[in-house]
Residue, then its C-alpha position, 0 to 999 in steps of 0.5 A: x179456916x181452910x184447913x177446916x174445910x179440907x178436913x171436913x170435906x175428907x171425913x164426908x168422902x171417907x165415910x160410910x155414908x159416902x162410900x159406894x152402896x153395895x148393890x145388885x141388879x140384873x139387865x134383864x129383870x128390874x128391880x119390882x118388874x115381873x120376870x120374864x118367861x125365859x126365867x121360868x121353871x120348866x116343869x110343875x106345869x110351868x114351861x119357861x126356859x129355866x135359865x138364870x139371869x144375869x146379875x152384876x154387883x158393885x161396892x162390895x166391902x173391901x173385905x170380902x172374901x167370898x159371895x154367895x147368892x140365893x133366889x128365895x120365894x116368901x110367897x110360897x104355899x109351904x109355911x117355909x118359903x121356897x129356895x129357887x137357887x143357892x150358889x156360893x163360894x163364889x171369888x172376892x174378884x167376881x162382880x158378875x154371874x152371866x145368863x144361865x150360870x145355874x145350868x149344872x152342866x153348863x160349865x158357866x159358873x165360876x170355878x170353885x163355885x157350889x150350887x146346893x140343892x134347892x126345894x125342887x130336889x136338885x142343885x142348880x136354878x129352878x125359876x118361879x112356878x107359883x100355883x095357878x091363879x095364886x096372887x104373883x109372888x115375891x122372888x128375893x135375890x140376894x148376894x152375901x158378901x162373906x168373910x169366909x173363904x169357902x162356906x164349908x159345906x157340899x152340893x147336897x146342903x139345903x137352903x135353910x142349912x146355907x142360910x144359916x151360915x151365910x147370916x152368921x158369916x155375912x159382912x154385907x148383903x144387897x138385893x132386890x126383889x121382882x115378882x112372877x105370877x100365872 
């Protein structure tokens, strides 16, 4: 009978259901908080700061190896959504992005890394600027553990382009979602 109970106590450990939950979260935007005005675009009538936030993840599938993340506004006024950030072939060892590692020259994305052009026309982090009196829109963050080494594509490839291959290429996903209106 003790036997019994060891072995069911190893297969709950051991399971899925009781592995740590891949995860993604920022310190300075909540999970279904607003984003704060450092994070907002600076142009199209928005003046924010523009810098990308922090994020940090736990519990990635062993597996991996590669990330990418995306910041993805639904809500958009375009019938397509809007791409604010994609940045991928980011290394299996990194469990964090810090403040502003969307800042092109910046120098703080991690080595190897590509951000690719967003709906604003350029690479790099572009934060939320939804229409004026609009309701407050949905910003999707998303970090896509890969089983890819690199995503075989350039700076230049758009967001819809990157997202195909990160689905067809993805072991894992985690996100969360906060919102930002004017």
């Amino acid at each position: 009978m003790v036997r019994l109970w060891w072995l069911l106590i190893f297969v709950m450990l051991t399971t899925k259901g009781w592995a740590a939950e891949f995860q993604l979260s920022s310190p300075t935007i909540k999970s279904q908080g607003k984003i704060g005005h450092e994070h907002v675009f600076a142009g199209f009538g928005c003046s924010g700061g523009n810098v990308s936030p922090a994020l940090q993840w736990q519990g990635a599938p062993k597996d991996t190896k590669s990330f990418a993340l995306t910041m993805y506004d639904p809500d958009a006024p375009t019938g397509s959504g809007w791409w604010h950030w994609v940045i991928f072939n980011l290394p299996p060892t990194l469990n964090s992005l810090p403040a502003n590692a969307g800042k092109l020259d910046g120098g703080i994305a991690p080595a190897g890394s590509i951000q690719s052009v967003t709906d604003f026309g350029q690479p790099g982090y572009g934060g939320p600027c939804p229409p004026a009196g609009d309701k407050p829109h949905r910003y999707i963050f998303t970090l896509y553990a890969l089983k890819l080494d690199q995503v075989p594509l350039r700076s230049d490839a758009s967001g819809a382009m990157v997202g195909f291959y990160l689905r067809q290429n993805m072991i894992a996903k985690a996100s969360f979602t906060a919102f930002y209106g004017r």
